[in-house]
C-alpha positions in Angstrom: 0.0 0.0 0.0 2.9 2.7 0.9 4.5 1.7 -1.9 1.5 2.9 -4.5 0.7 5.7 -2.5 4.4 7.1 -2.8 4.1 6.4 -6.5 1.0 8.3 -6.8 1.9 11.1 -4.6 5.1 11.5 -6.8 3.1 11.4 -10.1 1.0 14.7 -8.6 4.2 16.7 -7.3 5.9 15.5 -11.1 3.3 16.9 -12.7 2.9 20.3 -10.4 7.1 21.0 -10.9 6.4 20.3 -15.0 4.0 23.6 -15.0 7.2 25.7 -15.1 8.9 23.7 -18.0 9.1 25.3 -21.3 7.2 24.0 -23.9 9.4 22.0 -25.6 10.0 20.0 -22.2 6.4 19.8 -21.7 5.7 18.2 -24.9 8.4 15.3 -24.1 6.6 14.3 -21.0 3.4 14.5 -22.4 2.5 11.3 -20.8 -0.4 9.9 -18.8 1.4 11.1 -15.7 1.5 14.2 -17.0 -2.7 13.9 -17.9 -3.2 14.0 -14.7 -0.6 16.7 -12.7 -1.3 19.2 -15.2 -4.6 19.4 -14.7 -4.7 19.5 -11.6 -1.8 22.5 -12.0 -4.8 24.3 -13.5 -6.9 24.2 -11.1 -4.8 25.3 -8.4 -3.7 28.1 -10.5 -4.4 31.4 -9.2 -5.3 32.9 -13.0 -8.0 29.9 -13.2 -11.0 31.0 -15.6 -14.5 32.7 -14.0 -15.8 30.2 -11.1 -18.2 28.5 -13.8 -15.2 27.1 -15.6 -12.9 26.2 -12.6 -15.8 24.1 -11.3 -15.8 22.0 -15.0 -12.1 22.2 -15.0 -12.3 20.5 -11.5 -14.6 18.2 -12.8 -12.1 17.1 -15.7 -9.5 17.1 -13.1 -11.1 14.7 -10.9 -11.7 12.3 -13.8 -8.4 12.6 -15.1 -6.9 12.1 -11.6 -8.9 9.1 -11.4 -7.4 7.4 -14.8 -4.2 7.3 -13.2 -5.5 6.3 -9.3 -7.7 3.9 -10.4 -5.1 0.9 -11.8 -3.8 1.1 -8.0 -6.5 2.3 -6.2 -7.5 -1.6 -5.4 -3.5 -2.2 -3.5 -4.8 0.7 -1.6 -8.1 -0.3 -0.7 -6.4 -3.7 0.3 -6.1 -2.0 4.1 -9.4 -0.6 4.2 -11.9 -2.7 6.4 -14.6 -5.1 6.5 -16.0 -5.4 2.8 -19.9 -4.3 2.8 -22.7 -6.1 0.9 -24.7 -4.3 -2.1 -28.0 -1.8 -1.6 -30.2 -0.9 -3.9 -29.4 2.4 -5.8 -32.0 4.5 -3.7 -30.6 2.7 -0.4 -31.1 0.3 2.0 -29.6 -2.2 4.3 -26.2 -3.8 4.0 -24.4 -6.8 5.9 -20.6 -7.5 5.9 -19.0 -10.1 4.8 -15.7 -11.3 6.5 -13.8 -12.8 4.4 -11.4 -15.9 5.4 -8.2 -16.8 3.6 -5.0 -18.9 4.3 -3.1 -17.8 1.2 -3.3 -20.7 -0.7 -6.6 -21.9 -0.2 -10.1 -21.3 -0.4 -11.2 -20.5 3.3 -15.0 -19.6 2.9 -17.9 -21.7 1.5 -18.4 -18.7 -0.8 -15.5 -18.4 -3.9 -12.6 -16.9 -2.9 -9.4 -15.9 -4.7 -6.4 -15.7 -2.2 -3.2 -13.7 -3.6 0.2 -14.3 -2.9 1.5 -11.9 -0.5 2.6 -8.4 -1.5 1.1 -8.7 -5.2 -1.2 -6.4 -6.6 -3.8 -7.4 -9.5 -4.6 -5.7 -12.7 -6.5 -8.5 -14.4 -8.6 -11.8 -13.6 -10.1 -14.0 -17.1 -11.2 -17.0 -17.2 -9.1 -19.7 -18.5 -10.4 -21.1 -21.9 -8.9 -24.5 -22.2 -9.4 -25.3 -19.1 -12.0 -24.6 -15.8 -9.5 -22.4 -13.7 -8.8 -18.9 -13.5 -5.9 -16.3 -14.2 -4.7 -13.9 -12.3 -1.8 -10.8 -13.7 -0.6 -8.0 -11.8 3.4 -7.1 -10.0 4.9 -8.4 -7.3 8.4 -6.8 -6.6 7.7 -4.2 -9.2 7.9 -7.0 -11.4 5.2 -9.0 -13.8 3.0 -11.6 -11.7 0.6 -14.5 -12.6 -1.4 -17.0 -10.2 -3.6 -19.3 -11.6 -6.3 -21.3 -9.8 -8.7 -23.9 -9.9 -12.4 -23.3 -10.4 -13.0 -22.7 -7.1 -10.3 -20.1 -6.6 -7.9 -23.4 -5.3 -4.3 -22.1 -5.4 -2.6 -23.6 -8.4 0.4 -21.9 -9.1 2.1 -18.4 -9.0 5.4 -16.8 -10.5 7.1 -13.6 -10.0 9.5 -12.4 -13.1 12.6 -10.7 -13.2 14.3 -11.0 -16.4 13.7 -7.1 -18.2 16.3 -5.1 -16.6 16.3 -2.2 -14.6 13.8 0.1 -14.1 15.2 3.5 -13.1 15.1 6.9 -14.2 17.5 9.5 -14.1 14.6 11.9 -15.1 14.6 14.9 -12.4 12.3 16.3 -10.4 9.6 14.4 -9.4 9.7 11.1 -10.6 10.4 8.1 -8.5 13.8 6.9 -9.4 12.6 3.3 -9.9 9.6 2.6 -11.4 8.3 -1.4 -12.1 7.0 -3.2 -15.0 3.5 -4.6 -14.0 1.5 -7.4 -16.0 -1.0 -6.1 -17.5 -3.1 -8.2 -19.3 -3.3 -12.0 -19.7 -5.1 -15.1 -21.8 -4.5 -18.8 -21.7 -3.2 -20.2 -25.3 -4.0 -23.0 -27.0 -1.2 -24.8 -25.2 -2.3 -24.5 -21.8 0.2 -21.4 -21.1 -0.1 -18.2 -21.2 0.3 -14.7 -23.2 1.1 -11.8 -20.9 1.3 -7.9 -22.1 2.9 -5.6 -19.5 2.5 -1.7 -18.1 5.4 0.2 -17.1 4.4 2.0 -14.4 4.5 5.2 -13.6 3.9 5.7 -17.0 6.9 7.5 -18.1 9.3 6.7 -21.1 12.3 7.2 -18.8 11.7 3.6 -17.1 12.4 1.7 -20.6 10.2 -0.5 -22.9 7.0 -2.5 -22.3 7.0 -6.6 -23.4 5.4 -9.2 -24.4 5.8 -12.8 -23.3 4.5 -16.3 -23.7 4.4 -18.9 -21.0 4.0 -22.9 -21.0 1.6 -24.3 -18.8 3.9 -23.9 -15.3 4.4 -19.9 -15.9 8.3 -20.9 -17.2 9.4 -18.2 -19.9 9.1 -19.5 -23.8 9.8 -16.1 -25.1 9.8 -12.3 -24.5 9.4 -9.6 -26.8 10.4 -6.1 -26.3 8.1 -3.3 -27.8 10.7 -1.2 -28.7 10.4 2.4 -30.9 12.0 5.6 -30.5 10.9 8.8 -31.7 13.6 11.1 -31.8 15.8 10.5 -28.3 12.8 9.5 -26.6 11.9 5.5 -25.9 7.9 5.1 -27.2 6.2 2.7 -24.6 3.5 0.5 -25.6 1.2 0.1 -22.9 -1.1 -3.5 -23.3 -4.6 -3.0 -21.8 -5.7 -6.2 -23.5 -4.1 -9.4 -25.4 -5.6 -12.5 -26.6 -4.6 -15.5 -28.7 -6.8 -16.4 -31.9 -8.0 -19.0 -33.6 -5.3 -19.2 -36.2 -2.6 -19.3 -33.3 -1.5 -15.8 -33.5 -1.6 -13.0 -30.8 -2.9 -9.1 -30.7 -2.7 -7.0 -28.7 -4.1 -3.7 -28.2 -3.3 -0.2 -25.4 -1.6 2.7 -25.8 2.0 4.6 -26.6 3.2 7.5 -24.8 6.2 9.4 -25.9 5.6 11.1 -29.1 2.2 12.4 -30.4 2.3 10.0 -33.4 5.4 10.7 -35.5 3.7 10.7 -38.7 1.7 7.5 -37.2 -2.1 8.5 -36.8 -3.5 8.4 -33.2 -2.0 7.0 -29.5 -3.9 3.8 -29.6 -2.4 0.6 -30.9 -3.2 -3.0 -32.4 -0.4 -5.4 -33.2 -0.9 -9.4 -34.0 2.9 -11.2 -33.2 3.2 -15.1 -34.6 5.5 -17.9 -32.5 8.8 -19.0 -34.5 10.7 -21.6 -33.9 14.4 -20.8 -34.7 16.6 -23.9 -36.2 17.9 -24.5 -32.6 14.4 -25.2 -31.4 14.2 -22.0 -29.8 11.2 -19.8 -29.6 10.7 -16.5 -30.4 7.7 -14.2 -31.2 7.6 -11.9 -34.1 5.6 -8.6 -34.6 3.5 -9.1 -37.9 2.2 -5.6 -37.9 1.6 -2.9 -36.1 -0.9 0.2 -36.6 -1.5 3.3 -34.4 -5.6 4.7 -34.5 -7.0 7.6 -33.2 -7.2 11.7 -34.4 -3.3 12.3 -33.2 -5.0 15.9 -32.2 -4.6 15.0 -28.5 -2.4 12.2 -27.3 -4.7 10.0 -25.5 -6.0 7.8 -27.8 -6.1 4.6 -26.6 -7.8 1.0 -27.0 -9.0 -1.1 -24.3 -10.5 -4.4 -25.0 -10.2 -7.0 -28.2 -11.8 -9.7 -29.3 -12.1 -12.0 -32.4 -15.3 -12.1 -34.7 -17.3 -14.8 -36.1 -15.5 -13.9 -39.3 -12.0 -14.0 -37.7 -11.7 -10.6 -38.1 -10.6 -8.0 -35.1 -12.9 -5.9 -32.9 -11.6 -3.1 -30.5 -13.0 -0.2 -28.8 -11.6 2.8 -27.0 -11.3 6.3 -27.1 -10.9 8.9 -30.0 -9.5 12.0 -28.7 -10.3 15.7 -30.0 -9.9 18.8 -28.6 -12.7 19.9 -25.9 -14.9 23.2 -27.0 -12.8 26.2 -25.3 -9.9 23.9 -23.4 -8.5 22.3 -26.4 -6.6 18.9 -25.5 -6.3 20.3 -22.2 -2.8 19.1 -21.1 -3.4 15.8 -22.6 -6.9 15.4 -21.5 -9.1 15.7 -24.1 -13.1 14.9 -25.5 -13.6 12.7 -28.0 -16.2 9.7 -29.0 -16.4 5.8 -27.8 -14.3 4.2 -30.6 -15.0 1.0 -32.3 -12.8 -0.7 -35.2 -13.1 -3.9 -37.0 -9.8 -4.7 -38.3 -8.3 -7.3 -40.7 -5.7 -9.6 -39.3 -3.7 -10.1 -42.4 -2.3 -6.5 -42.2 -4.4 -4.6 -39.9 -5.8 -2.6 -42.2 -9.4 -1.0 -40.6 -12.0 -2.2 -42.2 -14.5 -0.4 -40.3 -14.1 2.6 -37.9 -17.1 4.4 -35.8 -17.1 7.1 -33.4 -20.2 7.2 -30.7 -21.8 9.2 -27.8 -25.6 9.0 -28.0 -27.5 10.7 -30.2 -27.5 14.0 -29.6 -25.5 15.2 -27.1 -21.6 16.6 -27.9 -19.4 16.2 -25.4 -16.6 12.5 -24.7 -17.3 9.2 -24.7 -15.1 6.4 -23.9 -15.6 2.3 -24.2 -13.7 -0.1 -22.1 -15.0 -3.5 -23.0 -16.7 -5.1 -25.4 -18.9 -8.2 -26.2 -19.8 -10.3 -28.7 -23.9 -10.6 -29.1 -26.1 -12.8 -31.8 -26.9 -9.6 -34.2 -24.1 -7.2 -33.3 -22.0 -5.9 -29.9 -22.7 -4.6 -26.7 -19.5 -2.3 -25.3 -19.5 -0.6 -21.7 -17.6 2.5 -20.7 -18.3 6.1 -19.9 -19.6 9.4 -21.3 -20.2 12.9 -20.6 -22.9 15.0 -22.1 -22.0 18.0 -21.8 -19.2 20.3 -19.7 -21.7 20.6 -16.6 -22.9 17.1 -16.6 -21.7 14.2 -14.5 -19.1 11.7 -16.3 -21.7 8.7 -16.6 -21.8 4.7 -16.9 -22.6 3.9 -20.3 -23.4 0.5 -22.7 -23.9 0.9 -26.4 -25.7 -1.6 -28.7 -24.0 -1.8 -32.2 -25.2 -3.7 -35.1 -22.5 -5.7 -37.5 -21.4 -2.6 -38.9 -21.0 -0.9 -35.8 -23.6 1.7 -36.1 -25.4 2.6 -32.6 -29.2 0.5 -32.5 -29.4 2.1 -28.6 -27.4 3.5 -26.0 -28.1 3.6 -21.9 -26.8 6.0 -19.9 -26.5 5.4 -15.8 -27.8 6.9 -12.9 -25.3 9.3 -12.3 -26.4 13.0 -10.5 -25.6 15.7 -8.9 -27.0 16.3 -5.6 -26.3 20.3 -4.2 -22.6 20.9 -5.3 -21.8 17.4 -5.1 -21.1 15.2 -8.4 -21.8 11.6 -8.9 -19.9 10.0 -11.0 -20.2 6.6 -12.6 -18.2 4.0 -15.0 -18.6 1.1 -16.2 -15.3 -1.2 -16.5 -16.9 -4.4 -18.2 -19.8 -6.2 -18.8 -20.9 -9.8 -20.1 -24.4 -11.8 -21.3 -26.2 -12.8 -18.5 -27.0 -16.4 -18.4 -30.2 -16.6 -19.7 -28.8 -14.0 -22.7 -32.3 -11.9 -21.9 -29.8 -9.0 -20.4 -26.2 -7.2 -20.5 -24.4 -7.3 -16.8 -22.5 -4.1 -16.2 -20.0 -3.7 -13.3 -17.7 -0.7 -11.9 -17.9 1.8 -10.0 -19.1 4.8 -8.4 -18.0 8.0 -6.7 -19.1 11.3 -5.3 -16.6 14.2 -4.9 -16.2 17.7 -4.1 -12.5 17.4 -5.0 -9.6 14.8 -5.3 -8.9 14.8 -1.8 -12.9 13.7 -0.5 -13.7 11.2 -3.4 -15.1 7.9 -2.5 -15.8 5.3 -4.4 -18.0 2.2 -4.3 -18.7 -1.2 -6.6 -21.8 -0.9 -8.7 -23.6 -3.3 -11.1 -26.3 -3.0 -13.3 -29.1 -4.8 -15.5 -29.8 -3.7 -18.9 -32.3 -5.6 -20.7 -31.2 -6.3 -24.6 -33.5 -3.0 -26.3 -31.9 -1.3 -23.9 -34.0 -0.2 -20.7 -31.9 -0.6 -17.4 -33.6 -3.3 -15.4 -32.1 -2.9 -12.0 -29.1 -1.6 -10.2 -27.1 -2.0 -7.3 -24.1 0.0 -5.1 -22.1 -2.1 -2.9 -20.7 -0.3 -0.2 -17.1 -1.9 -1.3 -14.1 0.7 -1.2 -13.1 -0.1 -4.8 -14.2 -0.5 -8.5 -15.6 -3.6 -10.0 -13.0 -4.0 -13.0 -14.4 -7.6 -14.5 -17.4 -10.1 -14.5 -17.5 -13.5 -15.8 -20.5 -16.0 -15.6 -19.8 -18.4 -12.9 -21.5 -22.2 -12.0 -25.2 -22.2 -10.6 -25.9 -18.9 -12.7 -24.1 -16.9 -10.7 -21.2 -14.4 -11.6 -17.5 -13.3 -10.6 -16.6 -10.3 -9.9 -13.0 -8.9 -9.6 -12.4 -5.8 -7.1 -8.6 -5.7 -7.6 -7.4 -8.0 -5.6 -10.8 -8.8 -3.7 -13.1 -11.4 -5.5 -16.6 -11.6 -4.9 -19.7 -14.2 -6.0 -22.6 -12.9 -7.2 -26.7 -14.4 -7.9 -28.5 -13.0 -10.9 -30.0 -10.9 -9.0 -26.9 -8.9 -8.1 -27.3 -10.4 -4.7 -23.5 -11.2 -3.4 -23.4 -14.1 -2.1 -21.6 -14.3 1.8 
């Protein structure tokens, strides 16, 4: 815990000191880091705008703030207290549920997940070839998988440290070692495993993000470095998602920081890499292609999920940054629309490319994950309708062609001066397939400093209409769901796991 709150406390102060850089030096540290100090450098700034539009800029702060707390926020929330059960949205009672854990094995009648101690988790999937579970994350400012059994049953964990050094000799404000986290994960074909890392903070002074491919018992196969420069500075490739496809190759999809695309459209990134085997019997992965998407008018572009069509073909969305009315990128934080690409795999060349809020309003959207559905996709994220509104928990229904059929839009409010804001991190089909199961998070501030956050999840019937849902008084965001046995569902809170019913009921 005192080790992400340092690192997060050092990103703020980083990002005050960089006010005062020129702007050449400003544009080399244009960075996610820097997405969030220097907005918050304008809102402490004593020339701030009329009151009207520090309170929106305060807003954006808050949100962008958030983007860079949130992938740590759970380590944090790992010394908070007893975890609370879910209310309705308009209130109600709540039990607590006190969880029991001997490190390797499930201590509850409920599912539970127990981590190794002193690692922190960014992703939990489901294992496809077989019943268990995978866990990614660091431990020791290093890469980290566990896997487990279908009852959260320790199976096996691994810690590596075999990409160098992490240090900077970038001054003031950064930490002088950063860490290379996993970041994403999927089980291959094989029974092992294909990781994508996050270097972390996320600054190009720490060195280059990788890929790697394990067998079955975690051991190394191969590693690939994601290496570019543009100019003197290292481009990182930050994975939010990878997965392997049905023709045995891997894609990948994030973001780079570093440049602002180099005569390369946009911030956000697909590659597919194939396995070689060299004459020696080595193996070795190979980049196939690799494209950047997005405007390249901001530098925040960004994909965050990926999946394979029915017709083999690739399906991402994310965000497409443009300038906001009045604030322009804002320091790296920009508007933009919920982005959605279907991509061929033989070169990556986009086959089709939408750009979605709702219907009529003109603000930023955002998606974070997406689904497959019988006549189109279904994608959760986040929007914004307009520079005094709430930031909101949105799903979009797309057809084929990835035009909008409907969009829902949360229960976020504002209630006096206080804003309520929500997001939603993934979703899935329900069992029955009658309704889309959203989960994340939600949290009411004034100002970085009293924000609070708690798990949501909600019901959205399949034309749309929200059917139900439900706050858990949980310290934390709710960052996947997967359908689980007896109809019920898993939820990941970081590194807390929790059982759900249907009827978003968890389960002591």
């Amino acid at each position: 815990m005192n080790k992400v709150l340092y690192i997060i406390l050092s990103l703020l102060l980083f990002s005050l000191t960089m006010i005062s850089c020129s702007s050449d030096d400003t544009e080399t540290v244009n960075e996610p880091i820097q997405k969030a100090g220097d907005a918050v450098g304008d809102v402490v700034d004593p020339v701030a705008d009329v009151v009207d539009d520090t309170v929106d800029v305060v807003d954006d702060t808050v949100d962008v703030v958030n983007d860079v707390v949130d992938p740590v926020a759970d380590v944090v929330n790992d010394g908070l207290g007893a975890v609370t059960g879910g209310t309705g949205v308009a209130g109600g009672g709540s039990e607590t549920v006190t969880p029991e854990c001997d490190g390797k094995n499930n201590g509850s009648s409920s599912f539970q997940i127990c981590l190794e101690k002193g690692a922190s988790v960014w992703e939990f999937v489901k294992n496809k070839k077989d019943s268990g579970y995978a866990l990614v994350g660091s431990k020791d400012k290093r890469p980290w998988i566990q896997i487990v059994d279908e009852n959260g049953k320790y199976q096996m964990s691994k810690g590596y440290d075999v990409f160098g050094e992490y240090k900077s000799n970038f001054d003031p404000g950064m930490p002088t070692e950063g860490q290379l986290d996993g970041s994403a994960i999927s089980q291959t074909k094989d029974g092992g495993y294909i990781v994508g890392t996050y270097v972390n903070p996320r600054h190009h002074s720490y060195g280059y993000g990788y890929i790697f491919k394990t067998n079955k018992q975690g051991e190394i196969e191969w590693k690939k470095a994601l290496k570019y420069k543009s100019g003197k500075t290292n481009v990182i490739h930050f994975v939010e998602d990878i997965i392997e496809t049905e023709s045995g190759d891997f894609v990948a999809v994030g973001y780079t920081s570093g440049d602002r695309g180099n005569n390369m459209k946009g911030q956000g990134f697909m590659l597919k890499m194939s396995e070689e085997v060299q004459t020696s019997g080595n193996k070795e992965g190979k980049i196939d292609w690799i494209q950047r998407f997005g405007s390249n008018a901001c530098v925040f572009d960004t994909l965050e999920d990926v999946l394979e069509a029915d017709d083999n073909n690739l399906i991402a969305v994310g965000k497409f940054e443009k300038a906001c009315p009045k604030y322009g990128c804002f320091h790296g934080y920009a508007c933009g629309d919920m982005y959605f690409l279907k991509i061929d795999p033989e070169d990556g060349k986009t086959l089709i490319a939408e750009k979605h809020r709702n219907f009529t309003k003109q603000w930023w959207a955002r998606g974070y994950s997406v689904i497959k559905m019988d006549d189109g996709y279904a994608v959760g994220g986040n929007i914004r309708d307009n520079k005094h509104a709430v930031v909101n928990s949105a799903v979009w229904k797309l057809n084929n062609s990835g035009k909008m059929v409907w969009n829902w839009v949360g229960t976020g409010r504002i209630e006096g001066k206080v804003h309520q804001q929500e997001v939603v991190n993934a979703i899935t089909l329900s069992h029955d397939s009658n309704s889309i199961l959203a989960v994340g998070h939600t949290r009411f501030f004034k100002n970085v400093r009293d924000q609070k956050s708690n798990m949501m999840v909600w019901s959205i019937d399949l034309n749309g209409n929200g059917k139900w849902g439900k706050k858990y008084e949980i310290h934390r965001y709710a960052g996947i769901i997967t359908r689980f046995k007896n109809n019920h569902y898993l939820l990941s809170g970081g590194s807390r796991f929790f059982e759900m019913d249907s009827n978003g009921e968890l389960i002591k």
